[in-house]
N, C-alpha and C positions, 0 to 999 in steps of 0.2 A: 554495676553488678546487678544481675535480673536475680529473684528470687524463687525459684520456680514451684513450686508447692503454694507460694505464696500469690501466684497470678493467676488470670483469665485464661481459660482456652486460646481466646484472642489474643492476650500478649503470648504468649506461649509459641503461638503458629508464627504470632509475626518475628519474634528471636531469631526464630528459624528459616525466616524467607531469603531465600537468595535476591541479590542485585537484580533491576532486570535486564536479559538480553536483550542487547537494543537488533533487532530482524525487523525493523521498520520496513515497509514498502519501500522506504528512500532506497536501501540498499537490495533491494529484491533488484527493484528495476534498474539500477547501473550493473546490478552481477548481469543481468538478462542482455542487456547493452554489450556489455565487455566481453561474455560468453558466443554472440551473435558475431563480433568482429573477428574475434580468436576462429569460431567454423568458417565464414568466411575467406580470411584476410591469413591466416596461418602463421608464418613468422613476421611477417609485415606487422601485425598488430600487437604479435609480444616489444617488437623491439619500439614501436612509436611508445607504448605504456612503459617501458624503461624510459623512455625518457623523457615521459609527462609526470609519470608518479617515483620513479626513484633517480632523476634530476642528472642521468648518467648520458655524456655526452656522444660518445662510441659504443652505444651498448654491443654487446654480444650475444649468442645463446647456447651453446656448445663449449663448455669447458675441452683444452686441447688433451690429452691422455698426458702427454710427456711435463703437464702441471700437474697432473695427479701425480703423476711418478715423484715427480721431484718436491711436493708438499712438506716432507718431513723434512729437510734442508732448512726448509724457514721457522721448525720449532725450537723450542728451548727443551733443554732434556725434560726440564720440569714435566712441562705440558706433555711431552710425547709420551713418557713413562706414567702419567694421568689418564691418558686416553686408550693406550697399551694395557691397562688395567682397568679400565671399565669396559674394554670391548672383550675382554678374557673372561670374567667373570660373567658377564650381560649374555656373551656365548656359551660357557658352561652351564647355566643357571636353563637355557632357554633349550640346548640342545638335550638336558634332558626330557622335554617337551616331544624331539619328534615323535610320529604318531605310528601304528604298527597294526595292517589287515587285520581283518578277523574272515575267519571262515570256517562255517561248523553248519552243522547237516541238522536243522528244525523235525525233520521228522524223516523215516528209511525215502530213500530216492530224491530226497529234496536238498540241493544243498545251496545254501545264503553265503555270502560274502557284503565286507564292506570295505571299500578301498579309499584310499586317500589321494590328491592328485594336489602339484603344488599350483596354485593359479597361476599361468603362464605369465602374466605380464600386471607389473605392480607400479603404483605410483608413490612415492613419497616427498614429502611436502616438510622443508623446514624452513620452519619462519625466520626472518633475517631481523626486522627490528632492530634496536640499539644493540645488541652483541650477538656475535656468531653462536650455531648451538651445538658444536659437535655431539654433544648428549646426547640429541633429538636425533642424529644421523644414526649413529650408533643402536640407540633402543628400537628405530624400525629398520635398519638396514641390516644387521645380525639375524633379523627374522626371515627377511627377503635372502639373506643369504642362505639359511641353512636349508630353507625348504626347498630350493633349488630353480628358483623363478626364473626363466629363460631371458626374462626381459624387466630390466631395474631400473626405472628412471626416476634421479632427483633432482628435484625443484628448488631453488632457496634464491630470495631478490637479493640483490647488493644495489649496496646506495650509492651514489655518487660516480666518479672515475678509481675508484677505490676497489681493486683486484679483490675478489671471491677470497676468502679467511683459506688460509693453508691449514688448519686447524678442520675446517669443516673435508677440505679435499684428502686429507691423509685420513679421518674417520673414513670415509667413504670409499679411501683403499685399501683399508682395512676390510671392508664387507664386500668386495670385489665389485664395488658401484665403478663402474666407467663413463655411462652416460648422466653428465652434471648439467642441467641447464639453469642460466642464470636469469630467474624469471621470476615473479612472486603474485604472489594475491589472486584473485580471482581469476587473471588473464592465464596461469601458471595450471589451476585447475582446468580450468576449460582445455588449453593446449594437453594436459594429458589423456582428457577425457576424447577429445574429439581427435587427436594426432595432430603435428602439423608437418614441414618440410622438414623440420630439428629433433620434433618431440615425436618418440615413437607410442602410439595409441596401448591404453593401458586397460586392466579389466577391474581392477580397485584400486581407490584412491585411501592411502592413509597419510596421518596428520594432522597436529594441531595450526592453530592461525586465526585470524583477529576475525569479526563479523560479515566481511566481505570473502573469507578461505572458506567459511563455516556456512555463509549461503550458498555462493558457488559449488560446495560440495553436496550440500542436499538437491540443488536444482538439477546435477549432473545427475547423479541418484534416480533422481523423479523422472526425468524427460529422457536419460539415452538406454534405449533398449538395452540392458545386462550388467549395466556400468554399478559398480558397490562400493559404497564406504566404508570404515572401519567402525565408528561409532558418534552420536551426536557430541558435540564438544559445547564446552561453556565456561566460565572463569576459574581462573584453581582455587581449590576450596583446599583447608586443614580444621579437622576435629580434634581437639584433645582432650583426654581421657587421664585427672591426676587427681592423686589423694589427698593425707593429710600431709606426707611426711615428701613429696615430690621437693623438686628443689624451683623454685619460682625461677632461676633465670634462663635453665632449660626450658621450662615451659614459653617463657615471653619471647626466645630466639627462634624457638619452634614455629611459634604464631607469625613473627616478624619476616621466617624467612617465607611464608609465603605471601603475605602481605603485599610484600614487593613487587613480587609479580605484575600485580596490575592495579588499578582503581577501585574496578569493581571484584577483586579477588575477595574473599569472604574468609573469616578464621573463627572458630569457637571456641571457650573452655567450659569442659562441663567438671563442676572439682566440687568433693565433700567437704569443704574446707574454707570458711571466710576466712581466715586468714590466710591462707595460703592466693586466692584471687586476690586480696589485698596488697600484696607484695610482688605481686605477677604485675600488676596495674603501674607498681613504682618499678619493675626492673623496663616493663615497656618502655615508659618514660626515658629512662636512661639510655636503653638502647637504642631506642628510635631516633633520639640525637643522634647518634653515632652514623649511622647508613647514607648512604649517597644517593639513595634512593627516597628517599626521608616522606618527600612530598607522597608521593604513590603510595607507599606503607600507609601513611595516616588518612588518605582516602578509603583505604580497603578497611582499617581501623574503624571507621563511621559505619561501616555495612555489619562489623563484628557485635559479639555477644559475650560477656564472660558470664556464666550461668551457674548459682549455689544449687545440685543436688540433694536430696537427704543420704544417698548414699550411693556409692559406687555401681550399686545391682540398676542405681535407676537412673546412670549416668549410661548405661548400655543401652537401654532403654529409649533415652530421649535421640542418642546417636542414631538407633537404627530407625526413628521418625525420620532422620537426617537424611540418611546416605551419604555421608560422605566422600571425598572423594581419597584422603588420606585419613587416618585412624592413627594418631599417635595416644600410647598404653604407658603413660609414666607412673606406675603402679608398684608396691611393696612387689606384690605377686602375682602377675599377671595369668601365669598359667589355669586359676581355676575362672577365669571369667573367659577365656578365648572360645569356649563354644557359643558363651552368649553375644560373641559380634556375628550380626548382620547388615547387609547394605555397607558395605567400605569398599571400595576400589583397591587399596594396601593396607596393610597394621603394621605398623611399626612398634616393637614389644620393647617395653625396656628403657632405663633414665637416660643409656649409652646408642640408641639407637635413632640419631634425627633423622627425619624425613630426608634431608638434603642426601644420602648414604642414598635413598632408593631413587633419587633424581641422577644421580652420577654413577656409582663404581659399584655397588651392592652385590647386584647380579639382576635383579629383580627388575619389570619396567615401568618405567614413567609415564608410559602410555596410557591414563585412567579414564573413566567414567568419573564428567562432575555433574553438576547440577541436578542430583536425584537419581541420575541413571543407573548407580553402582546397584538398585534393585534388582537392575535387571540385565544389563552390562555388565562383561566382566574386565578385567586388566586388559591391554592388550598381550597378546598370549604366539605362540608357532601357529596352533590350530588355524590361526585368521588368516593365515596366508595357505590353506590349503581347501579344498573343496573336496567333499564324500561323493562317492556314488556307490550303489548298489550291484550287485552281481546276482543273478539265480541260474541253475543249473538243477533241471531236471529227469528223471528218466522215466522210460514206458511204467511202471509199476506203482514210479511215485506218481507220476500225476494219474494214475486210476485209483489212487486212495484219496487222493487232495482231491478231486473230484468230486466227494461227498462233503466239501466242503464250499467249492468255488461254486458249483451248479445252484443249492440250495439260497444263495446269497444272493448272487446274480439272476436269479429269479424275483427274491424277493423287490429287489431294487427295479426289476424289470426291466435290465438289459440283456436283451436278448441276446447277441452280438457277441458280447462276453458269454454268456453259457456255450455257443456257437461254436467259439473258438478252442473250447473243450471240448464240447460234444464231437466235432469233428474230429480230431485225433483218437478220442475212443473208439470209434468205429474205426477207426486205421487201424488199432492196437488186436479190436476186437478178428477183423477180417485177415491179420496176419496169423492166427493163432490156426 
């Protein structure tokens, strides 16, 4: 337990440092390698890296349609009526998101518009790792769905001789995905970025994934003329926000379930309450036996902070030093502090409200800004899958008034060029009269 009134600056900052991303040269230069064979080499080089790094003997790359169709056949009602409710809600939640022109006349004869266009051709990247993630298909394919992307193609490795998760292919016919390729890691990115004979060439990459998804996706970024990502990615992080009267094993399940995640996943408690972090400390304890995950949790555990406040007001305070990427509010009464979050990715309000609700079925997406970004990063949202552009429409009258505006500016600036391109129409305007 840090004490925080009670410490340096320096302890203070270091509580709060995240793990470091390991973006080593090492892995610059094998993405730079893997991306080099992928433009070259096209499906030739997805399918050798199946079966150098995910150990599969007959790889493929092209999921066939009539497996998509037939996905739901291989679930449990359970799981179907799971996923049938996170992709319902994750669409409702989101489809009040789409976006709607404006157009309105700045001054007589002038008239602005702004128009929305869905980005023609999307990539989406889900990570394969120890368990399939239909979630992850879900929270970015409902997006790519409703905005009306011409072109959807997603990414996810499969290990071994071991058939693509039915779980992930009926998510993905749910969001009317048909092109699945079974590819992963940085060879997956590149193939979307560059195209190949299987993988149709995309105009943004979204998606989470390990240090070789997350370089591969900046390098494509940096080097191919137009190509976008969604947002920089880093380990998952959870903040939490409780009182006196919080109930400690909420708190420590809260903590644990993101712990799990990875090693270097990161979780804080910022709490008015030595006794209550006291009892958090023993419910950890308990349940970290429990988890099947056990090792990983208590790695992420060593990067953690349980933190005594003086008070709640300076418990918002130290978070939004943070940014977090989750913001759980286990609070009497939340309601008079919610103006005071900044920098969160999510808030999750309420004793009844765990993070794992906005990772699955809520509505809300999982898609966040970590490692500081939520400053300036927002959730993943509709808007990312769509691109603005501008409109102007003018007439003879209006631009001989806007003309006491453009002329005197474009002078000042001293392009002449631009006044020009005025000046000339006024004399059209002038000699028609």
């Amino acid at each position: 337990m840090l004490r925080w009134n009670e410490e340096s600056s320096q302890v203070q900052a270091a509580a709060l440092m995240r793990p470091a991303v390991s973006a080593s040269a090492k892995v610059e230069a094998i993405c730079q390698t893997i991306m080099s064979d992928v433009k070259e080499q096209g499906d030739k080089a997805l399918l050798d890296m199946a079966k150098k790094f995910d150990n599969r003997a007959n790889p493929r790359l092209r999921v066939p349609l009539d497996e998509i169709n037939a996905s739901e056949q291989a679930l449990s009602a359970e799981l179907k009526y799971a996923i049938d409710t996170a992709y319902a809600n994750v669409k409702r939640f989101h489809e009040a998101q789409l976006p709607k022109d404006i157009k309105l006349s700045t001054q007589p004869g002038v008239v602005c518009e702004l128009k929305y266009q869905a980005i023609e051709a999307v990539g989406i990247y889900v990570p394969g790792g120890s368990a399939p993630l239909p979630s992850s298909v879900i929270m970015q394919g409902v997006l790519a769905q409703l905005s009306g992307a011409k072109t959807v193609v997603l990414a996810t490795p499969v290990q071994g001789n071991e058939s693509i998760n039915p779980a992930i292919l009926y998510a993905a016919k749910l969001c009317g995905i048909t092109t699945l390729i079974e590819s992963g890691g940085a060879g997956a990115i590149a193939a979307m970025a560059y195209g190949t004979e299987s993988v149709p060439k995309v105009n943004k990459i979204f998606g989470p994934g390990n240090s070789f998804v997350t370089m591969a996706k900046q390098l494509v970024a940096q080097t191919i003329p137009g190509m976008a990502i969604d947002m920089p990615a880093g380990p998952s992080e959870v903040l939490v926000i409780a009182d006196e009267r919080a109930n400690p094993e909420f708190i420590a399940a809260d903590l644990l379930s993101q712990a799990e995640h990875g090693a270097d996943s990161q979780v804080i408690l910022l709490c008015n309450s030595e006794n209550i972090i006291e009892r958090t400390q023993q419910a950890l304890t308990r349940q970290l036996a429990k988890l099947s995950r056990k090792d990983t949790a208590e790695q992420a555990l060593a990067n953690s902070s349980l933190i005594l406040v003086d008070s709640v007001e300076q418990a918002f305070d130290v978070s939004a030093q943070y940014g977090p990427e989750h913001l759980i509010l286990q609070l009497a009464d939340s309601t008079p502090y919610l103006d005071k979050v900044k920098n969160a990715g999510s808030v999750f309000v309420g004793d009844y409200t765990p993070e794992s609700a906005g990772d699955y079925a809520s509505g809300t997406n999982h898609v966040l800004p970590t490692y500081g970004y939520s400053a300036t990063y927002s959730s993943l949202n509709l808007l990312d899958f769509f691109r603005t552009y501008t409109v102007q429409t003018i007439s003879k009258s209006g631009l001989t008034q806007l003309s006491k505006a453009i002329l005197p500016l474009a002078d000042a600036e001293g392009l002449d060029a631009h006044a020009n391109a005025v000046s000339i129409r006024l004399e059209a305007i002038k000699n028609e009269q």
